[in-house]
C-alpha distance (Angstrom), angle and dihedral (degrees) to the residues before:
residue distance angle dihedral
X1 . . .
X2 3.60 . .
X3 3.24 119.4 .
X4 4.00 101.4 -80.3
X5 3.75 104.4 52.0
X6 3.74 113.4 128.2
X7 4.17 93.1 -138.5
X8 3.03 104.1 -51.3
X9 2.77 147.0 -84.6
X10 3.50 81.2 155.1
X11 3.40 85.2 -75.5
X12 3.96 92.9 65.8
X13 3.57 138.0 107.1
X14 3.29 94.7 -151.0
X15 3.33 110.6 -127.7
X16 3.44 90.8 -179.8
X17 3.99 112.4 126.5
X18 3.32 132.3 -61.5
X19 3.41 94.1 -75.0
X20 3.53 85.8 52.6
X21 3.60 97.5 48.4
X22 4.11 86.3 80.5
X23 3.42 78.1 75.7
X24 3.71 110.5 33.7
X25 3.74 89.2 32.3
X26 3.74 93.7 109.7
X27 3.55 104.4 48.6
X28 3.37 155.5 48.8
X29 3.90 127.2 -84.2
X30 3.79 97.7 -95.3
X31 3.64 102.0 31.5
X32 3.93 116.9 112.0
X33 3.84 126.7 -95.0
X34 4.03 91.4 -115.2
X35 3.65 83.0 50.4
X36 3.85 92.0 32.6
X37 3.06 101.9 57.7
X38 3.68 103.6 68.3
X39 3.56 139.6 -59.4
X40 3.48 121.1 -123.8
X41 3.67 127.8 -173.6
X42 4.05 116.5 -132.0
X43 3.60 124.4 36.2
X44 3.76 129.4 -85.5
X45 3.39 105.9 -71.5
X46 3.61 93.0 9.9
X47 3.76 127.4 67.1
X48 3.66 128.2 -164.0
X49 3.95 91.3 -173.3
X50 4.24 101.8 26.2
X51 3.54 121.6 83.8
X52 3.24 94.4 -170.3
X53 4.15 119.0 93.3
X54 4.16 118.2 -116.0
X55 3.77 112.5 -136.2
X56 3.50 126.6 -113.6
X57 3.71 113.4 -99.1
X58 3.86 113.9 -73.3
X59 4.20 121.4 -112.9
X60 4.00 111.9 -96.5
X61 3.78 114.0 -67.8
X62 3.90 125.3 -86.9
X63 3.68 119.0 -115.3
X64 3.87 102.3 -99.3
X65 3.39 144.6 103.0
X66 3.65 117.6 -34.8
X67 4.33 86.5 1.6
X68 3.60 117.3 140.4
X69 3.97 84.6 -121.8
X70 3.79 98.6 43.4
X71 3.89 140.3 42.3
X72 3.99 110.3 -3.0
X73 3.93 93.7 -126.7
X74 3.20 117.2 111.4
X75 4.07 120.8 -130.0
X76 3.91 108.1 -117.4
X77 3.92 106.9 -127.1
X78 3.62 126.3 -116.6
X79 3.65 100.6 -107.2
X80 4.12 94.5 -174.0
X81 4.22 76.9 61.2
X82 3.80 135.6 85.0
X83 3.23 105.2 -109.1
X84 3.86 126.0 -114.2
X85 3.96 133.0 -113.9
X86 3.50 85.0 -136.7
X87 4.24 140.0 58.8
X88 3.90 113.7 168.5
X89 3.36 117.4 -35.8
X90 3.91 91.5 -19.9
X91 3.37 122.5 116.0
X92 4.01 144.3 161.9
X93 3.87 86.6 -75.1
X94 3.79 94.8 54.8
X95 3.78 88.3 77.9
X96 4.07 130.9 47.1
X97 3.42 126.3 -90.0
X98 3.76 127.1 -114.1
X99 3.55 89.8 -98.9
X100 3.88 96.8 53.4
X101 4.26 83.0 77.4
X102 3.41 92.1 55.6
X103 4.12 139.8 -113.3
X104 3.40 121.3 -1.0
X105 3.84 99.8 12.1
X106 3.44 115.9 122.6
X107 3.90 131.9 178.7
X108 4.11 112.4 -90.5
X109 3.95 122.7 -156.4
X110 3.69 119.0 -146.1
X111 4.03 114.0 -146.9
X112 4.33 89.9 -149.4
X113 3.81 117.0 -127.8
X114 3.84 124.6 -125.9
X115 3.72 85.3 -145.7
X116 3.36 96.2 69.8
X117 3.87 96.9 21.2
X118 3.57 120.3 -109.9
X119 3.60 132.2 93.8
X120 3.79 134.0 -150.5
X121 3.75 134.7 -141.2
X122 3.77 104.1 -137.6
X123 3.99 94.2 -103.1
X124 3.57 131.9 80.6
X125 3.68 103.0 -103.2
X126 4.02 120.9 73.3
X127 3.46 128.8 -177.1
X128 3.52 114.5 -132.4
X129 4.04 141.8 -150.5
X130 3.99 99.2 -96.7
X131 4.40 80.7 -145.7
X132 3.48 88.3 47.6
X133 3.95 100.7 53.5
X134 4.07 94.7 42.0
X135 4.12 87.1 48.6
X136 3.87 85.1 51.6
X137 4.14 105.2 45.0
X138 3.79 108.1 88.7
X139 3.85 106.4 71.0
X140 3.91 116.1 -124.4
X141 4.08 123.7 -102.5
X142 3.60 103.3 48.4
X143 4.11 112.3 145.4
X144 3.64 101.0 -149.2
X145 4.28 103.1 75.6
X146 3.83 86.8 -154.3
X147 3.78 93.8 81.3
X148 3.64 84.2 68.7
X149 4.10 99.7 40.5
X150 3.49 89.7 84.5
X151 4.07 122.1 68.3
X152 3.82 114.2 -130.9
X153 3.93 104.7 -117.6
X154 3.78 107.1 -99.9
X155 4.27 106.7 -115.9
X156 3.61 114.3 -136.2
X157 3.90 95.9 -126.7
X158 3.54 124.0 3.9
X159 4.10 130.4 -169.0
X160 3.73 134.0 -171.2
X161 3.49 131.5 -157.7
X162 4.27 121.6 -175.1
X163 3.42 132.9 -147.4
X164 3.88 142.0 -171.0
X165 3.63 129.2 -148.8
X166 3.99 108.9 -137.5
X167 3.40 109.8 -134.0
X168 3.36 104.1 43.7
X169 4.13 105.7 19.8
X170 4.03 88.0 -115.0
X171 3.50 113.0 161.3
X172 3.47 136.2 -147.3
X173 3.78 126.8 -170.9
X174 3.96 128.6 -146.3
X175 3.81 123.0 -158.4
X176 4.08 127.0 -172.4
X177 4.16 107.1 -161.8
X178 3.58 105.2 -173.4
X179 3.74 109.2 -161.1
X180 3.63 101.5 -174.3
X181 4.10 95.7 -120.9
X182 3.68 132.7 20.2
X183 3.65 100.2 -110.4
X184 3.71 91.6 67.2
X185 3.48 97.1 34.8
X186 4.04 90.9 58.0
X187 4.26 87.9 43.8
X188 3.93 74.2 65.2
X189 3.25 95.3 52.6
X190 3.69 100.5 47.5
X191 3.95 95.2 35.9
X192 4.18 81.8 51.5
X193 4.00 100.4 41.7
X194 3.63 90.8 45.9
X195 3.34 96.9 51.0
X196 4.19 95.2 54.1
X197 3.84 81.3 44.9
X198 4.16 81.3 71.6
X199 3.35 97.9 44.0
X200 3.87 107.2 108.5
X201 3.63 124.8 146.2
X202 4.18 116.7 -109.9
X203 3.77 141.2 110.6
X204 3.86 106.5 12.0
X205 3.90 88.4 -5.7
X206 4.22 132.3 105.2
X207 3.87 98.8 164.2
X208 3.72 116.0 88.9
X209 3.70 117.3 178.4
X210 3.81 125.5 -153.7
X211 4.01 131.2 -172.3
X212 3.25 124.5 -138.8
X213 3.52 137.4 -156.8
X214 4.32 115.4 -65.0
X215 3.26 109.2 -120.9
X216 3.82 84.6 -148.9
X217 3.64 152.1 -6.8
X218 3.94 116.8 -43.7
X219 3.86 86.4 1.7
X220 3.60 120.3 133.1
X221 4.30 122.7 -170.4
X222 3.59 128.5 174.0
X223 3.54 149.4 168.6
X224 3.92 122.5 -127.3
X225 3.70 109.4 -172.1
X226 4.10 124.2 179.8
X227 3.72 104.9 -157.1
X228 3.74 86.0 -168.7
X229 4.13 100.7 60.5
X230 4.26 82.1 27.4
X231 3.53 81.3 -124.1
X232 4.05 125.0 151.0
X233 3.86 127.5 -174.2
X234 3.48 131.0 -177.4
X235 3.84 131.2 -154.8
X236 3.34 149.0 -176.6
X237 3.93 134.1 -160.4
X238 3.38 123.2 -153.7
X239 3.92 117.1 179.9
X240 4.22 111.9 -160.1
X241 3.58 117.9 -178.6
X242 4.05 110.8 -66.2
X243 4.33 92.2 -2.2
X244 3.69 137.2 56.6
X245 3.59 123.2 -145.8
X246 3.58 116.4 -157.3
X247 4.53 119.8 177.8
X248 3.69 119.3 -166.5
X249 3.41 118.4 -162.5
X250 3.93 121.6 -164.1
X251 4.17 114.3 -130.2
X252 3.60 147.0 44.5
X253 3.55 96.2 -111.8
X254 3.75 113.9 12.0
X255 3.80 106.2 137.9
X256 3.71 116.1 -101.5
X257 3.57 124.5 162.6
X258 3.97 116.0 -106.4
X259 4.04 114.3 -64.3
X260 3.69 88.6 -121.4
X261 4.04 95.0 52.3
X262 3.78 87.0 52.7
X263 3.99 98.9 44.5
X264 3.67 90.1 45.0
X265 3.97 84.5 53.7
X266 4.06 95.8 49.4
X267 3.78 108.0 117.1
X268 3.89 116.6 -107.2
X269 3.87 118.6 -89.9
């Protein structure tokens, strides 16, 4: 996510390795992956700060390797490469617009850094390394080890899009996981939810993660807050069918519309 999330959880920098810094690259250690993995500043589709056009959304993937459709492993990205706006069947569409988050949000692009390893493609919506992203989810600091005893499920495809709130420069990160059927993409959600669930601050620990109230059926929203860095994130998972949307946004108070407004806005599977 955006470039403060801690590792995710969507509200994780990802401080995860190098590798993992594609995704954390933009944000601070305890920000979320949705907001770690890199803010960008217009909507998907739409960018207030890129000149360059997004594509439309691509056709449903081939069968293949690493293809929604075909064998579950996920094709590595070519990190010497700009990235695409697509991966599989995802596209600019798969993920809300600016808008969606309310007034005054606009989509952000994130140029990438060779320092700390990822590069960008001057619009708001990166593809990302499926490894990379389910490395980078659970957000650093939590005092019970079990969060991290249990490997995220690795997404087949997986696409980011960054935004920017304007009156502050808050940013809020959006991530597609595609999972290729809906049995494995609600493992994810379970092995994922449960895990944040455990994540308390105590010995060794700062984060301390808190649910909130769904704002609907199979929702799940949460608040990961680093008393340490005094920063907050907030984030909401939305499973759909074979993927699993999950938006990070970075503060306490930054406005946002209502969780259930924007889930009832997310684009079909």
């Amino acid at each position: 996510m955006a470039a403060d999330p801690s590792r995710r959880g969507t509200a994780a920098v990802l401080a995860v390795v190098s590798v993992a810094a594609a995704l954390a690259a933009c944000s601070s250690p305890s920000a979320p992956v949705a907001a770690s993995a890199r803010a960008s500043e217009s909507a998907p589709g739409s960018s207030a700060t890129a000149s360059a056009s997004v594509p439309s959304p691509v056709p449903p993937a081939s069968t293949g390797p690493g293809s929604s459709t075909g064998s579950a492993a996920p094709t590595p990205l070519d990190r010497t490469a700009t990235p695409a706006t697509t991966s599989g069947a995802l596209g600019p569409t798969s993920l809300p617009f600016a808008r969606t988050l309310g007034p005054r949000w606009t989509a952000r692009v994130d140029p990438g850094s060779v320092e700390d390893g990822y590069t960008g493609n001057g619009t708001p919506v990166v593809a990302r390394d499926a490894r990379d992203v389910a490395q980078a989810l659970l957000p650093l600091g939590c005092a019970d080890e079990a969060v991290y005893a249990t490997a995220m499920p690795v997404p087949r495809h997986a696409l980011e899009a960054d935004y920017s709130y304007a009156p502050t420069g808050a940013h809020a990160v959006g991530l597609v996981l595609d999972y290729g059927d809906a049995a494995a993409a609600q493992r994810f959600v379970r092995v994922y939810t449960a895990a944040l669930r455990r994540c308390t601050a105590g010995a060794g620990g700062s984060m301390v993660v808190s649910a909130e109230r769904a704002p609907g059926a199979g929702l799940f929203v949460s608040r990961q807050v680093d008393p340490v860095s005094h920063e907050t994130w907030r984030e909401l998972v939305a499973p759909a069918g074979r993927v699993v949307r999950l938006i990070a946004v970075e503060g306490a108070s930054t406005p946002l519309r209502p969780w259930s407004a924007i889930a009832a806005a997310l684009p079909a599977a």
